[in-house]
C-alpha positions in Angstrom: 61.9 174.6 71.7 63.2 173.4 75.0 61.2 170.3 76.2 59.7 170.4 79.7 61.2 168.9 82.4 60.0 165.2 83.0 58.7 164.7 86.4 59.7 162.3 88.7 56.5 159.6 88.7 56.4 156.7 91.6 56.5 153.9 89.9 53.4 151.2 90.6 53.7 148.4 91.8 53.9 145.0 89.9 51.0 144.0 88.4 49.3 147.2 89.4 47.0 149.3 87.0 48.4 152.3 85.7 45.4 154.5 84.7 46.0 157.7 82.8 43.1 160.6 83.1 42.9 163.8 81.0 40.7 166.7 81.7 41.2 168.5 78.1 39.5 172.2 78.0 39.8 174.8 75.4 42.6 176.6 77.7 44.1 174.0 79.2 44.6 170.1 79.2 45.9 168.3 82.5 47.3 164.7 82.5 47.6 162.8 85.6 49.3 159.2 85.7 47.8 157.2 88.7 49.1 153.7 90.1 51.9 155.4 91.8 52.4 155.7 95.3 50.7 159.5 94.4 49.1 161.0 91.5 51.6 162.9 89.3 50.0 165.6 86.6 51.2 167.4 84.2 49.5 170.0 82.2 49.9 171.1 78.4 47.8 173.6 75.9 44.0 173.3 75.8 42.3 170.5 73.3 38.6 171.4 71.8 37.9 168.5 69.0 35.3 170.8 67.8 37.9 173.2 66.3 41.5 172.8 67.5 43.7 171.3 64.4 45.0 168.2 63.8 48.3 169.2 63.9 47.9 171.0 67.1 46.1 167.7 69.2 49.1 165.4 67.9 51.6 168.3 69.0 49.6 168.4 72.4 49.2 164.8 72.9 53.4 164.3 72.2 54.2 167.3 74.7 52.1 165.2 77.3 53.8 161.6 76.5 57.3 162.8 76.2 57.0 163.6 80.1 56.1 159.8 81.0 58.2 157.9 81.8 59.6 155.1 79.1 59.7 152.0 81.7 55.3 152.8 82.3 52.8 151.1 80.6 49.8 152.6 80.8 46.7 150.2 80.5 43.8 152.7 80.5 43.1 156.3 79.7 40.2 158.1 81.0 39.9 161.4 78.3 37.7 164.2 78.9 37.2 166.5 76.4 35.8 169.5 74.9 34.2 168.6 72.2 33.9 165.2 72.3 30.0 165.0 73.3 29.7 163.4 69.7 30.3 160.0 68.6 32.3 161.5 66.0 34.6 163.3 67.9 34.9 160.7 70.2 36.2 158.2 67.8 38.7 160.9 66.1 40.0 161.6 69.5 40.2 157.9 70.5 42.4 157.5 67.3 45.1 160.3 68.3 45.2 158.5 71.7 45.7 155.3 70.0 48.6 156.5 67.9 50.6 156.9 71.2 48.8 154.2 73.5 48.4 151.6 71.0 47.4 148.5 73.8 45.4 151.1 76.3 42.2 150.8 77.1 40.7 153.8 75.9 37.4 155.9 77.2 36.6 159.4 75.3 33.9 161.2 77.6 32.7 164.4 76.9 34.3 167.4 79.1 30.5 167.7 80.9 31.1 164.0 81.9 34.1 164.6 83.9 32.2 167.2 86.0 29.6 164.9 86.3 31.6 161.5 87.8 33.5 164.3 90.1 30.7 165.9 91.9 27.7 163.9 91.7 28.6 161.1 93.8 25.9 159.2 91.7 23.2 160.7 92.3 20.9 162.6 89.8 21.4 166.8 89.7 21.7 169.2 87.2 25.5 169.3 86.2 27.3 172.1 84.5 30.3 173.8 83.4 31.2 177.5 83.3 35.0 177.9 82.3 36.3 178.8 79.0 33.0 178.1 77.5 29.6 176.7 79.1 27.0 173.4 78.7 24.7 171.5 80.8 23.4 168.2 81.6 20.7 166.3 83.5 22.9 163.4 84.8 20.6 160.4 86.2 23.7 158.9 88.1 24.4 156.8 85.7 25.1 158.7 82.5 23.9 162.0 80.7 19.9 161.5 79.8 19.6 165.2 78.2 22.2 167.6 77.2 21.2 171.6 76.6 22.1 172.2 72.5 25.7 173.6 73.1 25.9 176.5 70.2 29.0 177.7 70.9 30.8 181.5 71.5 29.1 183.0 68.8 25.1 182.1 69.3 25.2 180.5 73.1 27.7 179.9 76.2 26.0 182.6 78.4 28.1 183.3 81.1 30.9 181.8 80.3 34.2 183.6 80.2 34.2 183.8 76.7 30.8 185.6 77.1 32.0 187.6 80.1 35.2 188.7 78.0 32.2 189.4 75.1 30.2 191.9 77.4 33.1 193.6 78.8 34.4 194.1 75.5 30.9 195.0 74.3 30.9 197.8 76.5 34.2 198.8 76.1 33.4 199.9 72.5 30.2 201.0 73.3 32.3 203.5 75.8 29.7 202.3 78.6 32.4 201.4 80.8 33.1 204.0 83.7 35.3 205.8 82.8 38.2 204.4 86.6 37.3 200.8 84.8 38.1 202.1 81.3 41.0 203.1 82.1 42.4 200.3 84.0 41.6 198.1 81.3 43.2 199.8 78.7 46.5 199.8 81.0 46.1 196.4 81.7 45.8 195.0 78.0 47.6 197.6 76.0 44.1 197.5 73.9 42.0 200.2 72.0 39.5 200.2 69.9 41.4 199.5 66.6 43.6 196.8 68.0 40.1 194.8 69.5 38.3 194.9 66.3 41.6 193.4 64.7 42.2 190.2 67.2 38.1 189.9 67.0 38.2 189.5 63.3 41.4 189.1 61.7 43.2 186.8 64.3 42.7 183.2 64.7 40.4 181.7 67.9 38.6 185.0 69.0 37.1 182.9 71.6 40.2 183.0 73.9 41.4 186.3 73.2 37.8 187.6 74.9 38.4 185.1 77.3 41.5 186.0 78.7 39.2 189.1 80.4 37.5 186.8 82.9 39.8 187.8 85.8 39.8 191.4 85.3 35.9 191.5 85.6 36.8 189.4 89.2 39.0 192.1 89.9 36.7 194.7 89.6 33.2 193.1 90.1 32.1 194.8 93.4 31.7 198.0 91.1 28.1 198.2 90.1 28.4 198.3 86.2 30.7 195.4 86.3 28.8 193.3 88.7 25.4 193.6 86.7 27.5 193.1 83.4 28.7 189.5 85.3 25.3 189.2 86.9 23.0 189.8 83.7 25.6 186.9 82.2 24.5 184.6 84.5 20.8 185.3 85.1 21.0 184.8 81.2 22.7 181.4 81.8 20.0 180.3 84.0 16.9 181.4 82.0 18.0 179.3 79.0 19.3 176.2 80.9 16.3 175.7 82.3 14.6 175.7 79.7 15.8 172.3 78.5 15.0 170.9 82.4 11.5 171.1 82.3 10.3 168.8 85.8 13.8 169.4 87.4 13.2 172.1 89.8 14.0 170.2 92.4 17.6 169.0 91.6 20.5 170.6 92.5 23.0 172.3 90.2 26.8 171.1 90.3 29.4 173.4 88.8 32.9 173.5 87.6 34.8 175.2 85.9 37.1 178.1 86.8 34.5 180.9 85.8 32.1 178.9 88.2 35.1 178.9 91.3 35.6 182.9 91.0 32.4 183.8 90.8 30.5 181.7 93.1 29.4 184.4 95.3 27.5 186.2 92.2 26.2 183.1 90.7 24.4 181.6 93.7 23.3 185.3 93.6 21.6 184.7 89.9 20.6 181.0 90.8 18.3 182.1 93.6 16.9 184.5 91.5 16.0 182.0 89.1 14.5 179.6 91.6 17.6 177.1 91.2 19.4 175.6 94.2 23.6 175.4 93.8 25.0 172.3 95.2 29.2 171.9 94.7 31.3 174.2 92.6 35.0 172.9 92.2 37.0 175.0 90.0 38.7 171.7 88.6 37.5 168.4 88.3 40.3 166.4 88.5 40.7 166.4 92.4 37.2 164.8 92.8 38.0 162.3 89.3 41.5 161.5 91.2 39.7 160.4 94.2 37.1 158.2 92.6 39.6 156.4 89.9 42.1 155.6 93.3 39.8 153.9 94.8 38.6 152.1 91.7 42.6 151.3 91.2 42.8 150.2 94.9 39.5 147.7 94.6 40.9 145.9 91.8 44.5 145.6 93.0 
């Protein structure tokens, strides 16, 4: 397999901390090196701790490193990661980092963290995350002081794009689909009925294959079965996240995520109607987490 190309990083300057942050979803994981005269990133396969292998995170981890450059010494790594709300996970992950950074300070925060240091400019609000999958936090400021049960694809993740995928799929086999959208899907995907039930039960990581579907439902979401099918997602979102935030009515609700960023229009849409107020939605994290960690970098220099 060819290796990727290895970008050309500023180097910092004596003395200078060099601070490594990754923002690891289920689809995708980015790594940006700061200390330089500009933050360089590059971005590999997706890292959940709840179920990617092993073999897979080590294989991730030394895509990501083999792009640094040899002369840089990084002294602390930021990680943000699906899966790694528990302690357990945490520590695991901590240990594949250490394996390759063995004098780095090291940080494991949950993937809901990152969203919540990017948008919330320390102040409390409800802070969220509809991408690949979905959770939900009250953040005081300071740090997480309730997280909504997160119960995965299967049971939970309400409009998420896995659960987007899910419905459109659902009513693709259900043949509930007009029949223009039908269509276009099958052309699209190559997919029928046969080949579905095949990737949704013999194939590994079902999760992403229904999630791939996200931006065709963007593409056609002004048609009305497709916008209630995204709508009804996130109406669904709402009622059972709020559930968990009972006093909170008054907070506002941060968002990232790239399901969050396309759909922003349709989910303020289903946030009014639930009586919630949307504050920020960034499709990424990283810009805002960039911005605070420079100017950490630049106060201790």
């Amino acid at each position: 397999m060819p290796q990727p190309d290895k970008p050309d990083f500023p180097r910092p300057k004596k003395g200078m901390i060099t601070r490594l942050l990754v923002d690891a979803g289920a689809t995708k994981s980015t790594f940006v090196l700061l200390g330089g005269d500009a933050p360089v990133r590059c971005q590999c396969a997706g890292i959940n701790a709840n179920y990617t292998p092993e073999a897979d995170i080590l294989r991730i981890l030394a895509e990501a490193v083999a792009q640094f450059p040899k002369d840089i010494t990084i002294n602390k790594i930021d990680y943000y990661g699906a899966g790694c709300a528990t302690p357990q996970n945490a520590f695991r992950m901590e240990g594949y980092l250490r394996l390759y950074f063995p004098t780095a300070e090291i940080h494991v925060w949950s993937d809901l963290m990152a969203a919540c240091h990017a948008l919330a400019d320390g102040r409390e609000a409800i802070v969220c995350i509809l991408g690949t999958g979905a959770a939900s936090c009250h953040y005081d400021g300071r740090e997480m002081v309730h997280r909504a049960p997160s119960l995965g694809w299967i049971l939970g993740d309400e409009g998420s794009g896995t659960n987007l995928g899910k419905c459109l799929v659902t009513a693709y086999l259900s043949e509930t689909l007009p029949h223009p959208v039908r269509t276009a899907f099958e052309e699209r995907y190559h997919l029928n009925r046969d080949l579905i039930l095949h990737k949704l039960y013999q194939e590994p990581q079902p999760n992403l294959f229904l999630s791939q579907f996200a931006p065709f439902l963007n593409e056609y979401r002004e048609e009305p079965t497709v916008r209630q099918l995204i709508t009804s997602a996130f109406e669904s979102f709402f009622a059972k996240q709020k559930s968990y935030y009972p006093g909170c009515d008054a907070l506002p609700w941060h968002f990232t995520g790239s399901v969050a960023a396309h759909f922003e229009t349709l989910l303020r849409e289903a946030a009014t109607h639930a009586g919630c107020t949307v504050g920020y939605v960034a499709g990424d994290p990283m810009p805002g987490l960039i911005t605070k960690m420079s100017e950490l970098i630049k106060k201790i220099d």
